[in-house]
C-alpha positions as CSV (number, residue, x, y, z in Angstrom):
1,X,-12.2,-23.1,-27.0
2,X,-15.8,-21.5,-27.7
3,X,-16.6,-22.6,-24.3
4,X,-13.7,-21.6,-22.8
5,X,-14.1,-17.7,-24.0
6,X,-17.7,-17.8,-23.8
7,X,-17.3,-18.4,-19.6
8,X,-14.4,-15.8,-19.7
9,X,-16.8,-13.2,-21.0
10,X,-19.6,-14.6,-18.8
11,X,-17.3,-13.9,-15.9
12,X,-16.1,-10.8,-16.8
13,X,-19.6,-9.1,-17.4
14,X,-20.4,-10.3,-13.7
15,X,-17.6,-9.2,-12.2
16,X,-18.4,-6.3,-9.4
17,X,-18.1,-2.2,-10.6
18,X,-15.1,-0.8,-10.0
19,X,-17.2,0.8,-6.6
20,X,-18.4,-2.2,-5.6
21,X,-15.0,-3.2,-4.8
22,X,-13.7,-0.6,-3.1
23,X,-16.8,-0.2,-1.0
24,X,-16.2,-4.2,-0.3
25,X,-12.4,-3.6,0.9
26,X,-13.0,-0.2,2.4
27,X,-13.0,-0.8,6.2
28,X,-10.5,-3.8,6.6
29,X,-8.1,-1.7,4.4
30,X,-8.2,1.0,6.2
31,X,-8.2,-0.2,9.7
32,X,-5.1,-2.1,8.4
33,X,-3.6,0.9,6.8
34,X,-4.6,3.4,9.8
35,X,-3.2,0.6,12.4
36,X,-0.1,0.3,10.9
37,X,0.6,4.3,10.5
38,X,-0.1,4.3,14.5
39,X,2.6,1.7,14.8
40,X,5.2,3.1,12.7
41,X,4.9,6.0,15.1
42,X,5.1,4.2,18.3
43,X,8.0,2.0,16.7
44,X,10.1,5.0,15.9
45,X,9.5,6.7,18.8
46,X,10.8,4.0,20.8
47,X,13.8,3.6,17.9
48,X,14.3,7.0,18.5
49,X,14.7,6.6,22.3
50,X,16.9,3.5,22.3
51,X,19.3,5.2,19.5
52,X,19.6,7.5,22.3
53,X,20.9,5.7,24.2
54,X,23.9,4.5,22.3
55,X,25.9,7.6,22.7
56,X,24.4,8.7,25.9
57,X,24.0,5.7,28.1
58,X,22.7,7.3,31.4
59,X,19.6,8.6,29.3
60,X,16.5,7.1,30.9
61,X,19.0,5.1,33.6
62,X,17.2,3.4,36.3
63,X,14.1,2.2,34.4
64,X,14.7,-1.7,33.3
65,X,11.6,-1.6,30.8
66,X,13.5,1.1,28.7
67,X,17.3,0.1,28.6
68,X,18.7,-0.2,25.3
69,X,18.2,-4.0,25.2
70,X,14.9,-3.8,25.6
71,X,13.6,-0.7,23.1
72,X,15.4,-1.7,20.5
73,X,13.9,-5.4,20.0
74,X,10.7,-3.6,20.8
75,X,11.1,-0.9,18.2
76,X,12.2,-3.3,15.8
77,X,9.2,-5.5,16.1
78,X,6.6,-2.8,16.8
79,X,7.7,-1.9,12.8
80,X,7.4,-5.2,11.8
81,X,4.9,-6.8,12.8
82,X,3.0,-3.8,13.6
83,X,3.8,-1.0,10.6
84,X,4.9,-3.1,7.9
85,X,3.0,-6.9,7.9
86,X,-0.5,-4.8,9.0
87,X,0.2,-2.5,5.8
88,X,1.3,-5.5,3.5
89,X,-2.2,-7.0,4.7
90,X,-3.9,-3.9,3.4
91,X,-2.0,-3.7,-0.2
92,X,-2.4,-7.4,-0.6
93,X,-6.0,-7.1,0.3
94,X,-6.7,-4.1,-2.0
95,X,-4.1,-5.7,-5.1
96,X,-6.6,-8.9,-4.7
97,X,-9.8,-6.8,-5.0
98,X,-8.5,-4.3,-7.4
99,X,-6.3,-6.7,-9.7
100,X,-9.3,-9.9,-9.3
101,X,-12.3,-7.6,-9.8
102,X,-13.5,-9.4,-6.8
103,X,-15.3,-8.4,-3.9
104,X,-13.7,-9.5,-0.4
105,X,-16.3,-11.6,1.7
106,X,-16.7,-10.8,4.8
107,X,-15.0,-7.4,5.5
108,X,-16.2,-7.1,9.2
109,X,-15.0,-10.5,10.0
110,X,-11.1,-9.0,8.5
111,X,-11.4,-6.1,10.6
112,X,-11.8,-8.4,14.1
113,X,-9.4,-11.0,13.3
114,X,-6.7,-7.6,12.1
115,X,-7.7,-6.3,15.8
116,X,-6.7,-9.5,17.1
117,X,-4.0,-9.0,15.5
118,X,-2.9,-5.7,17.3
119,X,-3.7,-7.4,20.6
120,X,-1.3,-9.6,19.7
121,X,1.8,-6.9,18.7
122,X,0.6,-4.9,22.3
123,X,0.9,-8.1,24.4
124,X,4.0,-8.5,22.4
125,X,5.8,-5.5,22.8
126,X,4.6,-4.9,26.7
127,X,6.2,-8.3,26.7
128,X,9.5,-7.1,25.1
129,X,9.6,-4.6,27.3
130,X,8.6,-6.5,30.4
131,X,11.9,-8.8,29.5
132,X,10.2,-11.8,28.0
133,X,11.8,-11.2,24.8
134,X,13.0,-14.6,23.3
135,X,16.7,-13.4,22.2
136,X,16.2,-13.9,18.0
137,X,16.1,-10.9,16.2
138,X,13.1,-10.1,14.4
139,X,11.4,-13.3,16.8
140,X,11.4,-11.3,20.2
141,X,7.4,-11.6,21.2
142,X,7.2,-14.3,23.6
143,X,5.1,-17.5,22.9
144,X,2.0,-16.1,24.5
145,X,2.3,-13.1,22.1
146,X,2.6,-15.3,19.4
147,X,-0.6,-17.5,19.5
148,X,-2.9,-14.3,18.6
149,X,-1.1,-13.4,15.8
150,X,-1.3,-17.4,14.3
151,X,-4.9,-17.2,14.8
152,X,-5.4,-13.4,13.4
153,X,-2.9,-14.2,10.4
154,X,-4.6,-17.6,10.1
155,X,-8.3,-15.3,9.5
156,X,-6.8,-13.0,7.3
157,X,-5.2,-14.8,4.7
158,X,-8.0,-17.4,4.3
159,X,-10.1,-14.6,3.5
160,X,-7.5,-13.1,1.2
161,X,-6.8,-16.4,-0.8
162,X,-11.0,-17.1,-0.8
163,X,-11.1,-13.9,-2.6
164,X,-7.9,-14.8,-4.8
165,X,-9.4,-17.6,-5.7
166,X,-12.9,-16.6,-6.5
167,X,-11.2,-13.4,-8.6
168,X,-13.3,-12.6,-12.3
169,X,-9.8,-11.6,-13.6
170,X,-8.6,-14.9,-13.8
171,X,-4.8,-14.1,-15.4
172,X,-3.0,-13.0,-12.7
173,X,-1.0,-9.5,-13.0
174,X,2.7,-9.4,-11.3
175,X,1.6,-7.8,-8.3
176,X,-0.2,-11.0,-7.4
177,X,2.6,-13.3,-8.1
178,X,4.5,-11.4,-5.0
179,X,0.9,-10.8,-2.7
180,X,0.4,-14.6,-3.4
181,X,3.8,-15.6,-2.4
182,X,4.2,-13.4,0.4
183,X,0.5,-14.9,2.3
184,X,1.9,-18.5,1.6
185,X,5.9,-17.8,2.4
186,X,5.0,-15.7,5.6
187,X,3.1,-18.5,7.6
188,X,5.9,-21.5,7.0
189,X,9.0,-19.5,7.8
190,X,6.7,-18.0,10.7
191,X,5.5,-21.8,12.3
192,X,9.0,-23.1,11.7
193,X,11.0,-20.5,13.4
194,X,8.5,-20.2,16.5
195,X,8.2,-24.4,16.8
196,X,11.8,-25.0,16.6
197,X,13.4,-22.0,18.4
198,X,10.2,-21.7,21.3
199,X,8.3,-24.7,21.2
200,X,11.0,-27.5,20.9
201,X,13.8,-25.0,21.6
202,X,16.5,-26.5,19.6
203,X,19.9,-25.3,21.2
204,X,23.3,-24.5,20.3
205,X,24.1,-22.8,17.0
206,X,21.4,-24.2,15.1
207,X,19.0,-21.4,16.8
208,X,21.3,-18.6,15.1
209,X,21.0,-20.7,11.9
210,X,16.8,-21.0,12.2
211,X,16.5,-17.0,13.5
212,X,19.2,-15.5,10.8
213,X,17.2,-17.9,8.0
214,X,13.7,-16.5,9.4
215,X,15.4,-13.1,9.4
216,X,16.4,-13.5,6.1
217,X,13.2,-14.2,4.1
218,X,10.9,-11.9,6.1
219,X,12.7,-9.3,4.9
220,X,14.0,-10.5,1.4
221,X,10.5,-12.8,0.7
222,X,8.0,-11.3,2.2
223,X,8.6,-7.4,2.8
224,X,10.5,-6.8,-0.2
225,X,8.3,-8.9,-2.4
226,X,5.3,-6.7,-1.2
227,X,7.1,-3.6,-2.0
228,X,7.8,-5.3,-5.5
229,X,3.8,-6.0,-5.9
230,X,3.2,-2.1,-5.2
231,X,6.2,-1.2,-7.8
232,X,4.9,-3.2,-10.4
233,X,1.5,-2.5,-9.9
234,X,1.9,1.2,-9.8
235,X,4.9,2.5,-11.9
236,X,2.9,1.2,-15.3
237,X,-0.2,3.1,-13.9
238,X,1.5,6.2,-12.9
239,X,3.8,6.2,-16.5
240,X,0.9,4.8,-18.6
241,X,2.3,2.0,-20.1
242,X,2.1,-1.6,-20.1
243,X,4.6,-3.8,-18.5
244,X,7.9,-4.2,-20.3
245,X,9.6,-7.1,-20.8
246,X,6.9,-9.3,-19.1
247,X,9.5,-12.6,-19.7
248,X,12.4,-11.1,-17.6
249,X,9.5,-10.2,-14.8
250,X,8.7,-13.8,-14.7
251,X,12.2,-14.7,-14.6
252,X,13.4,-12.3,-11.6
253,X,10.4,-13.7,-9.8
254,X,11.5,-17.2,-9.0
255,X,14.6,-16.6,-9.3
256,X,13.5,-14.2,-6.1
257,X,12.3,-16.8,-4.4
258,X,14.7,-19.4,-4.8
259,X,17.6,-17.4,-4.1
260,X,16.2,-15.1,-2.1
261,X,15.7,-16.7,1.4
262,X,19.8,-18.4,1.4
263,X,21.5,-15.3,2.4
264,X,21.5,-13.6,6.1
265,X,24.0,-16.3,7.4
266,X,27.1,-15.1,6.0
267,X,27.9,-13.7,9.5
268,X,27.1,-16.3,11.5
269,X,30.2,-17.4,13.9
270,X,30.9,-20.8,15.6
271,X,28.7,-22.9,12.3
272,X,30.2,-25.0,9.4
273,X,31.7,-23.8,7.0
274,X,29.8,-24.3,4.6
275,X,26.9,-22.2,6.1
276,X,28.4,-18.6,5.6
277,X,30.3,-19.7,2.2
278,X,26.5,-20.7,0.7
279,X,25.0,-17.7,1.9
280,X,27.7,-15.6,1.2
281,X,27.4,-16.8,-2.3
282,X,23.5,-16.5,-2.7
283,X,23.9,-12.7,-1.2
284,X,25.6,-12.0,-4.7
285,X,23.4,-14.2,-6.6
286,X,20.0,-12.5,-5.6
287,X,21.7,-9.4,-7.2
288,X,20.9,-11.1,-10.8
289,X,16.9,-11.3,-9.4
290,X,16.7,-8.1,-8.4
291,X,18.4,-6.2,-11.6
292,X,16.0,-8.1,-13.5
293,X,12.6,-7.0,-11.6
294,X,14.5,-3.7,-11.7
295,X,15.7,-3.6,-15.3
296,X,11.9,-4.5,-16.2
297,X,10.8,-1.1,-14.2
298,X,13.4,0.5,-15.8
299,X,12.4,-0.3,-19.3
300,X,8.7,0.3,-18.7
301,X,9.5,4.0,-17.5
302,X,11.8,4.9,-19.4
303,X,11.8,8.8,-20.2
304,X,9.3,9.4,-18.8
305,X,10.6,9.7,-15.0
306,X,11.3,13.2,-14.8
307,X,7.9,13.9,-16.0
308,X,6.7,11.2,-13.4
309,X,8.6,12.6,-10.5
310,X,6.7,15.7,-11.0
311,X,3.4,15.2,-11.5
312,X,2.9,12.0,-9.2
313,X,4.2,11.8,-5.1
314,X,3.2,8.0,-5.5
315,X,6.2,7.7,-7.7
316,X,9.0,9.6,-5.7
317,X,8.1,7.2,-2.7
318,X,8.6,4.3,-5.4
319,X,12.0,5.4,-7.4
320,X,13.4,6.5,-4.1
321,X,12.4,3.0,-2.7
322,X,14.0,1.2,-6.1
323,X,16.8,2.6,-5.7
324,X,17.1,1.7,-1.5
325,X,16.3,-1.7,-2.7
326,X,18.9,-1.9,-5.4
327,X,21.4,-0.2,-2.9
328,X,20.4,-3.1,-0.2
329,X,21.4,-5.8,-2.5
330,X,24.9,-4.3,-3.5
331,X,25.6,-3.7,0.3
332,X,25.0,-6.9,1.4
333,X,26.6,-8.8,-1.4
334,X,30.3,-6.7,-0.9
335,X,30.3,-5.5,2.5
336,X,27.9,-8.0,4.4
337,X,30.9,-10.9,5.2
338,X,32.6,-11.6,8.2
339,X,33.9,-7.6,8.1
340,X,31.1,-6.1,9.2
341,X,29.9,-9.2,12.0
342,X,28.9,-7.6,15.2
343,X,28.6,-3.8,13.8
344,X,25.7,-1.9,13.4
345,X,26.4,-2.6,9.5
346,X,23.9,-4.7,9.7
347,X,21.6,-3.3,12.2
348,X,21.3,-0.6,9.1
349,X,20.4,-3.3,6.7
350,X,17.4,-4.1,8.9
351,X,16.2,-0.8,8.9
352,X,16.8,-0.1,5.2
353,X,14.5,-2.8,4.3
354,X,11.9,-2.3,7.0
355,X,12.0,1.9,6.7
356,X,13.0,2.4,3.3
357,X,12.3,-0.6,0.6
358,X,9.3,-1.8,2.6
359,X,8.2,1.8,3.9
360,X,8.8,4.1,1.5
361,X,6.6,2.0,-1.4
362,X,4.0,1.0,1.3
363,X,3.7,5.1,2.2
364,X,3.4,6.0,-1.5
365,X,0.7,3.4,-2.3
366,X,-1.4,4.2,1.0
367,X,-1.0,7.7,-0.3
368,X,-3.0,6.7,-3.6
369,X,-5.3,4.3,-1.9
370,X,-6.4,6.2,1.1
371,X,-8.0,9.1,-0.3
372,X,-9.7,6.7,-3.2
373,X,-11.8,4.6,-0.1
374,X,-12.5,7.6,2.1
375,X,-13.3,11.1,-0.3
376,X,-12.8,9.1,-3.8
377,X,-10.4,11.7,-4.5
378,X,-6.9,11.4,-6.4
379,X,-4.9,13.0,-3.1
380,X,-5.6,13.6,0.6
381,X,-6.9,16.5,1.9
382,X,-3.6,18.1,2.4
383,X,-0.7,18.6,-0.3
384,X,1.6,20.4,2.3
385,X,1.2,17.1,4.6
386,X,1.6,14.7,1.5
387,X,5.0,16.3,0.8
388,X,6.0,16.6,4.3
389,X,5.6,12.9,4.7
390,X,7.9,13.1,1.5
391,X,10.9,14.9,1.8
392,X,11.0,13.9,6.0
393,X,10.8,10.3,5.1
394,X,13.4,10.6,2.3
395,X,15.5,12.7,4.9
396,X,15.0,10.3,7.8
397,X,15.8,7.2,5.7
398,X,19.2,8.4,4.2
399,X,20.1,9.6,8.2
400,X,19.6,5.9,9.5
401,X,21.0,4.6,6.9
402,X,24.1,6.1,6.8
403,X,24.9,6.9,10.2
404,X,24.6,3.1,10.9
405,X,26.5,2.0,8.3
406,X,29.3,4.9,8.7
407,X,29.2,3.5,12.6
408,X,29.4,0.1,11.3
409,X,32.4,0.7,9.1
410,X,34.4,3.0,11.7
411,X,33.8,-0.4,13.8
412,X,34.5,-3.1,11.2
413,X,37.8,-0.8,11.0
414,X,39.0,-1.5,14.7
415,X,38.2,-5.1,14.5
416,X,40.4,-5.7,11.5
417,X,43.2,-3.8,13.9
418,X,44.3,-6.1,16.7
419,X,46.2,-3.0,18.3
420,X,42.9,-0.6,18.6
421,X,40.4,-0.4,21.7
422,X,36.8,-1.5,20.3
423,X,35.3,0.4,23.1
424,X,37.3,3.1,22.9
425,X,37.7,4.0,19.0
426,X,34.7,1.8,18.0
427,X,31.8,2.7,20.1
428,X,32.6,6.0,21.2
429,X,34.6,7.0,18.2
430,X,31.1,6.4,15.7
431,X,29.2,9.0,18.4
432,X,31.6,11.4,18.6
433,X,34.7,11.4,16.3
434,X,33.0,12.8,12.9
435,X,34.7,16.4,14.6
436,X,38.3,15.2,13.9
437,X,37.4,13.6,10.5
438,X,35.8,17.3,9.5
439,X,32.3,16.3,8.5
440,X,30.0,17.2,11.1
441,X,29.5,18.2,14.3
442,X,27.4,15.5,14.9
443,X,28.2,12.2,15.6
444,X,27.5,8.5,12.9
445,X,25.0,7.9,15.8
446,X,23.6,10.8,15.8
447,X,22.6,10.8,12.5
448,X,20.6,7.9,13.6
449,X,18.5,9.4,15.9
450,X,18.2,12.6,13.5
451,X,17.3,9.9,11.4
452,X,14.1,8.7,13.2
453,X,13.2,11.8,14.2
454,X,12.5,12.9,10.9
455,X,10.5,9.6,9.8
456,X,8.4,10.1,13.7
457,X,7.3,13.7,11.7
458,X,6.8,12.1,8.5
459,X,4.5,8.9,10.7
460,X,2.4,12.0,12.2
461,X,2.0,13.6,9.2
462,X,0.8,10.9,7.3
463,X,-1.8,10.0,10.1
464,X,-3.2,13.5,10.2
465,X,-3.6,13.5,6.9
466,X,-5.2,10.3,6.9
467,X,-7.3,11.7,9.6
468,X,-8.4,14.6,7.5
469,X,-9.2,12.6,4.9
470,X,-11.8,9.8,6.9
471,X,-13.2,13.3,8.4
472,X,-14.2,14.6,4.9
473,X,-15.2,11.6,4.8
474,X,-17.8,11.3,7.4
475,X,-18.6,14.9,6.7
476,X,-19.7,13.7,3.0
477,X,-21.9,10.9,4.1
478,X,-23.5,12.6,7.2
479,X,-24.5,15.1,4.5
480,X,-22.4,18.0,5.6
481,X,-22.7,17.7,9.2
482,X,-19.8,18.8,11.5
């Protein structure tokens, strides 16, 4: 045991400064961070002009590479691939320095293999666009997309588990339970899903089953474990108090994971039975998970949110981001059946994740880590930007949100009717019909595109900011020179 504390303490009083690490993470982080702010912008811009299109379909007519069928799968995977894995990359590489006390190896070699990576998203989405797509939601980049991002991913997380590995802090805090999940989980459900549905290419109904389980644990695993790691790692900071209830923490974790990545077939058609009733079943399980990472939060803030939500913008990004995540859950467990299959019920769902659990926490963290590797300041340059990308993210995720799920309902409602005309009261009706029900003059879909409007400001003002802040920056180390 002597030996055992006296190489502890030997570690420890080697472990890199505080400075050292940062300096060590500061350009692969960022280029990660900056890279995925530019493609949350693209990706909602082209959201924005596909939701267009589903009230007004002779809006960009005439031009195959922008019909609706092809900007929404690009959209969808310009976010994912390009906004939210790139960002996860940058939190997990920044929780592994910060958390490890470790210095990342190698930080120029991260930055080439993260550009390779954003070759591989452009090829991807020109190749959406192009028509390539492959058909599988959330698996549209064709095969020769697909190789460069293997062979980027490959690069980045064997320098991020090198580093894990060679950490001074050798007990590992929460937040690397999920970023260690999340780099293992990521590349099996990834190989599987691209060697079964484009390298064999398995047919029939067993490539809904492989996309909808790939679906599934990208968003549930991966995306919504990162956003756990940043809650977790920052809610104690920002409150000033140790975890609470570390047991229940552990708990909720597996639990997570072995829950977790069943559900997101309940609404498959034409499969056994069994299929949809197991999902079905594990969409209300991961609700006991999820309380219990949530109830842990909960516990460890207590009282002291109010006082939080003022004094910290890191923190409204996560509570707002809690609570998406917690709504997510309860959706999906009551509403996410059969009732809602072939509505844009769950098209929200997507977006909820990817925009709002996912988004929201990976804004707020970038908003504390940013300014920390670039002026080694508490807050970018600009407050009035800061909130901006606030209150237009918080607006823009609420309008998506709820004017796809509204559409989704009013069109779960004419399926369940054999008598009324889907096109008629189910399409057109969620674009135009919120004038006879008295609630706005807009339509559900309208919202929508509202919705992503507001979240393109927030993506601009975020990389202005971000660009102010790397300009103070270079002004600080040039020694003042414009």
């Amino acid at each position: 045991m002597t030996i055992t504390q006296s190489s502890s303490q030997s570690a420890y009083s080697s472990a890199p400064t505080a400075a050292q690490v940062e300096s060590a993470c500061r350009f692969p982080v960022l280029f990660l961070a900056f890279s995925g702010g530019a493609w949350l912008f693209a990706g909602l811009t082209l959201a924005a002009l596909a939701s267009v299109q589903l009230y007004n379909p002779t809006f960009l007519e005439g031009c195959p590479w922008v019909t609706y069928g092809r900007l929404r799968p690009a959209a969808v995977n310009a976010l994912t691939y390009g906004f939210a894995l790139q960002s996860a990359f940058a939190l997990a590489l920044w929780f592994i320095a910060r958390l490890g006390r470790v210095e990342l190896s190698s930080p120029l070699g991260l930055a080439v293999a993260a550009k390779f990576w954003n070759v591989g998203v452009t090829v991807g989405v020109l190749g959406i666009l192009a028509g390539d797509a492959s058909g599988h939601d959330l698996l549209e980049f064709p095969l020769y997309a697909s190789l460069p991002l293997i062979a980027s991913y490959v690069c980045i997380a064997a320098w991020a588990l090198l580093a894990l590995h060679r950490r001074a802090e050798r007990e590992m805090y929460v937040s690397l339970w999920f970023v260690g999940a999340g780099l293992l989980w990521f590349p099996w459900i990834f190989a599987t899903a691209q060697s079964l549905l484009l390298g064999w290419q398995v047919t029939g109904v067993v490539q809904a089953v492989v996309a909808g389980w790939f679906g599934q644990n990208l968003l549930q695993i991966v995306l919504t474990g990162s956003a756990l790691a940043v809650l977790f790692y920052f809610v104690p900071k920002i409150v000033n108090r140790p975890l609470a209830n570390p047991g229940l923490t552990r708990a909720g974790f597996w639990l997570l994971l072995l829950i977790g990545g069943w559900g997101g077939l309940a609404q498959l058609a034409s499969v056994p039975a069994w299929i949809p009733a197991v999902s079905g079943a594990a969409n209300f399980l991961v609700l006991v998970p999820v309380a219990s990472l949530l109830v842990s939060l909960w516990q460890t803030v207590d009282g002291k949110v109010v006082e939080a939500w003022r004094a910290n913008v890191t923190f409204r990004f996560l509570l707002v981001a809690a609570g998406l995540l917690l709504l997510s859950v309860l959706r999906t467990a009551f509403l996410g059946g059969q009732s809602t299959q072939y509505t844009f019920f769950a098209t929200a769902r997507t977006d909820i994740v990817l925009l709002g659990v996912f988004g929201l926490s990976a804004l707020g963290a970038l908003l504390h880590i940013v300014p920390r590797l670039t002026t080694g300041e508490d807050e970018l340059p600009s407050v009035g930007l800061t909130d901006l990308v606030f209150w237009t993210s918080l607006l823009g995720v609420v309008g998506v949100a709820a004017g796809y799920s509204l559409a989704g309902l009013v069109q779960a409602d004419v399926n369940m009717n054999v008598t009324r005309d889907f096109l008629k009261d189910g399409i057109v009706a969620s674009a135009e019909r919120w004038m006879e029900l008295n609630l706005s003059a807009f339509g559900y879909l309208k919202l929508v595109t509202a919705g992503y409007a507001a979240l393109t400001v927030a993506a601009l003002a975020f990389l202005a900011n971000f660009g102010l802040a790397v300009r103070r920056c270079f002004v600080a180390c040039c020694g003042g020179a414009r």
